[in-house]
N, C-alpha and C positions, 0 to 999 in steps of 0.2 A: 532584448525583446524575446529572443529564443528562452530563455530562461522563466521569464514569466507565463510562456505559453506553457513550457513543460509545468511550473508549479499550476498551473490552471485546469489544464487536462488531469495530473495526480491528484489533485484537490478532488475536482468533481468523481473521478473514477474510485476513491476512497471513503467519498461518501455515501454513493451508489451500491461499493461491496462490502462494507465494513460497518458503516454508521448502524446505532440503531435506528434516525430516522426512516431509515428503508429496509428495516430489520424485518415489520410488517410483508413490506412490497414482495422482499426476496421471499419471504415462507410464504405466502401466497402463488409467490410464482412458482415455487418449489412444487406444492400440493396441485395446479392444475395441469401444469406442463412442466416437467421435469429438466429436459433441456434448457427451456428459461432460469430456472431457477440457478443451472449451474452456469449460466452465460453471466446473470449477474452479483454471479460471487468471483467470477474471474477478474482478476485486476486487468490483465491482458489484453482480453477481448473487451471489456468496457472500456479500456484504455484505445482500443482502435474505433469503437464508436463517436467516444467524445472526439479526439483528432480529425476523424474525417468529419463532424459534425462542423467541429471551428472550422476545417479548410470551406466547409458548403459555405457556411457564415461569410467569409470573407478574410478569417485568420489563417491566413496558410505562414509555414514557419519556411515551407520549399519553395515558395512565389518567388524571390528570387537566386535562389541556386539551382533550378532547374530551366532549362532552357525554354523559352517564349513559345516554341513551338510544338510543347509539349501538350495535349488534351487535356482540359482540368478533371476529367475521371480519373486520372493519372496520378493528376498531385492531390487529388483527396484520398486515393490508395495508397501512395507516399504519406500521407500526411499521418493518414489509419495508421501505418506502419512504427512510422517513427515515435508517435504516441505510446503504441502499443509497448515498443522498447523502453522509453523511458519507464512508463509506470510500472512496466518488469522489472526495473533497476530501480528504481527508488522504491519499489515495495519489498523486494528482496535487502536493502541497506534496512529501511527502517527494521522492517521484520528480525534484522541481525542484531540490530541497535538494541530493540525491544526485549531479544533474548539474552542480550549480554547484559542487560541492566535487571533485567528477571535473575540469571544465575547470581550474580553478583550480591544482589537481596538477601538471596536464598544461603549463600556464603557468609554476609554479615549476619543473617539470622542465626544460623550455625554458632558459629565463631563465639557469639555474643552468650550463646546457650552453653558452650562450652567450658566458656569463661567464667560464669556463674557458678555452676554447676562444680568447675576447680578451687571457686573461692569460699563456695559451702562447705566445701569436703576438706578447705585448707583451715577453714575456721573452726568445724568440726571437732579436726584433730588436734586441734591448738586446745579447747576448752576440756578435753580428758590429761 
């Protein structure tokens, strides 16, 4: 269950900072209030909204690892929290994922150009 909460919260917090659906929302919010605009380009901090929003909801991931006697303003600042962390670790993975699969293009593009380029200049000098 913890699992799907985390894909739930980096879903929603990926679509809020990244998506062009809200491509619009962010450069609006950019142009009237500036702090907006960087609050929801952070994965972070959207990430600790969505968490403590599911904990208001009723999705808490802490409800039972945290003690009964605890305040639920608590465990929705726990909850913000723990959010928060995950969608910093799994936007930091993909984002690595993303540039190692970029480099990697960018290397077979190379390569491939190379290779060409050695098999012109091989044919070239074969036909003198």
């Amino acid at each position: 269950m913890l699992l799907v909460w985390v894909l739930a919260v980096y879903g929603t917090t990926a679509i809020v900072t990244e998506s062009k659906l809200f491509a619009p929302i962010r450069a609006l919010a950019s142009r009237r209030w500036a702090w907006l605009g960087s609050l929801l380009g952070c994965a972070m901090c959207v990430g600790w909204w969505c968490g403590a929003a599911l904990s208001v909801l009723g999705w808490s991931p802490t409800a039972g690892a945290v003690p009964a006697w605890w305040p639920r303003w608590l465990r929705v600042i726990l909850d913000g929290a723990a959010a928060s962390g995950a969608c910093w670790g799994l936007a930091v993975v993909v984002g690595t994922a993303l540039e190692a699969r970029y480099a990697l293009e960018v290397w077979r593009f190379r390569e491939e150009t190379r290779l060409a380029q050695s098999q012109r200049e091989s044919s070239g000098t074969q036909a003198e």
